[in-house]
N, C-alpha and C positions, 0 to 999 in steps of 0.2 A: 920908378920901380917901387919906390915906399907908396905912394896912391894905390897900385897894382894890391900887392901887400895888405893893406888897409882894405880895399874893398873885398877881399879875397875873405877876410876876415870877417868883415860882416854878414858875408855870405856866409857863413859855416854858425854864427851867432842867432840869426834872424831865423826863428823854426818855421817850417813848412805849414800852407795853409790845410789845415786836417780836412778832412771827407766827413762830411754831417754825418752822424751813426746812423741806421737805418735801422727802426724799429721791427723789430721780430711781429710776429703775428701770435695772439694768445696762441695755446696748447690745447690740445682738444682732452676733453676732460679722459676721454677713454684713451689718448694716449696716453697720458697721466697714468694710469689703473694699469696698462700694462704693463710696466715698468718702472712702479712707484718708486724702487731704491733708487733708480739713475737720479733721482730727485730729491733725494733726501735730505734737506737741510737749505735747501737752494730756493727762491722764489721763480713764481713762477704763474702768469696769467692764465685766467681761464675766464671765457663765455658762457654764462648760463641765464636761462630762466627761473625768477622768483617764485618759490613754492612756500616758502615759510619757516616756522620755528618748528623742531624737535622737541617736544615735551620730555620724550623717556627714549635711553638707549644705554648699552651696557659699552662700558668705557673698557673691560676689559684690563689691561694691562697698562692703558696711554696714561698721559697726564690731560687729558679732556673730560673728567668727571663732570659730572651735571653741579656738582658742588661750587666748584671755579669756574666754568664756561658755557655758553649759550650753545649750544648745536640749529645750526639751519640746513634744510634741506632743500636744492635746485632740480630742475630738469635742465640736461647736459644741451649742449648745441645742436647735439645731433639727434633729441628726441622731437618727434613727430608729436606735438597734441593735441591730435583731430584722432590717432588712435588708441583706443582706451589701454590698451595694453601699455601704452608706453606713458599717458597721461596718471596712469594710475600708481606707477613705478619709479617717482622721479631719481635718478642715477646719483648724483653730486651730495657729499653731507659736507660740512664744513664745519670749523668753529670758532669762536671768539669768546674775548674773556669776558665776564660777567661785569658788568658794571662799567664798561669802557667807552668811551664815543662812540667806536666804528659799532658796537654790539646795538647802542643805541638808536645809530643811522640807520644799521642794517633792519632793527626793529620797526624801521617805517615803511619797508617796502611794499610793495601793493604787488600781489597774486600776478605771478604773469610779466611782471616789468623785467625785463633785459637787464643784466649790470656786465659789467668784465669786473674780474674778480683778482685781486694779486695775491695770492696765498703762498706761503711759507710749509713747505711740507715737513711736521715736525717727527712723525714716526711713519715706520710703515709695521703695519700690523692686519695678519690674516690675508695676508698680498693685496691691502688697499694703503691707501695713501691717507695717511692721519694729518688733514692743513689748517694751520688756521688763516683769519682773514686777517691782511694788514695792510692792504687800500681797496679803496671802491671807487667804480667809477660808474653810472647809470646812462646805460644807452638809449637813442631816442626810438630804435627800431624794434620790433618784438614780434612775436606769434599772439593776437592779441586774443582773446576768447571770443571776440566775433566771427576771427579766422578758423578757430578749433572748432565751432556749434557747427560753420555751413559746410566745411570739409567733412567734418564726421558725417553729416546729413548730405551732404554728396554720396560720399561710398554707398550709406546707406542705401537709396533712391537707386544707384547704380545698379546694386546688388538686387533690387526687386524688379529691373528693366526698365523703369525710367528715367532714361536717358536726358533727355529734354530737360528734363529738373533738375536730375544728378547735375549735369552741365552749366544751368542757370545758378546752383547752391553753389558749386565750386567755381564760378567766378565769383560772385558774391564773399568767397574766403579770401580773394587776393586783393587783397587792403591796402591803401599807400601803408609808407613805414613798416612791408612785412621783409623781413632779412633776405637779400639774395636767392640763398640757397633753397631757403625753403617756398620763395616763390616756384624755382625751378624742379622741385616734387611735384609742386602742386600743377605746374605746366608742363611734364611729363607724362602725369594721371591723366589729365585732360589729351592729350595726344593722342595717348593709348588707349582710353573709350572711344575717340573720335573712330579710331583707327578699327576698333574690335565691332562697333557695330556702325560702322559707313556714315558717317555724319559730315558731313563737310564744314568747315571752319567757317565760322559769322564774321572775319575778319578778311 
């Protein structure tokens, strides 16, 4: 009965083996923006394309003056940069503080390179999301600017009837290392030309 006892005991001592956490999946930056306050003060991943440093912006009311922090500007996950409309508009601004590693790191990125981005959303102001950067991590995949010139010169080509080209430019956009999703734009477009003017698939 005391072994009974004793064993019973270490049962109740000895903790259960835990369930590995399962990582969440960044945050799509425009869910972000829709509902900046549910975010407020919480970190919080985000996927974007490298577009660069912000020279001038009006800080308005934040504590993100140009005086204390660097502003960088992204293209969100979900912009397309094959169309100008959206190449020319990048979504995402961010900031870090002046003179800091990650400000420094981030000052090396190269036009176009992919990161995930862990940001700290510190205000919300004018129903956007005021975050700064507080790790980086750089992705090996991207929308690379070979992929942006032959898709855009696809549509283009499309657009004047030739097909034949449009078709040959936009395979030519679909690059190893291009993201999932936006292979799957680019293999819908191609579909839906096939499709609108009777082409039968080379495959």
């Amino acid at each position: 009965m005391k072994h009974l006892r004793l064993f019973a005991l270490l049962l109740v001592c000895v903790p259960l083996a835990s369930k590995p956490a399962v990582e969440t999946p960044p945050m799509e930056w425009e869910a972000l923006t829709r509902q900046p306050t549910r975010q407020l003060g919480t970190r919080v991943r985000v996927v974007g394309q490298w577009n660069g440093r912000v020279e001038q912006w009006n800080s308005y009311l934040t504590r993100f003056s140009s005086a204390t922090h660097n502003g960088w500007q992204l293209w969100s996950d979900a912009q397309a940069l094959w169309l100008r409309e959206e190449y020319e508009a990048p979504r995402m601004r961010v900031f870090s503080p002046k003179g800091s590693a990650l400000s420094q790191e981030l000052s090396r990125l190269a036009p176009q390179q992919r990161v995930e981005l862990e940001l700290v959303v510190r205000e919300c102001f004018m129903e956007l999301p005021w975050a700064e950067v507080v790790g980086l991590r750089v992705l090996e995949e991207s929308v690379s600017e070979a992929t942006a010139f032959h898709a855009a010169r696809a549509i283009e080509l499309e657009r004047k009837g030739a097909v034949q080209l449009a078709l040959s430019e936009l395979g030519s956009a679909m690059v190893p290392g291009l993201p999932a999703h936006f292979r799957s734009l680019l293999e819908a477009l191609e579909a839906q030309w096939r499709d609108r003017h009777g082409v039968a698939s080379g495959k």
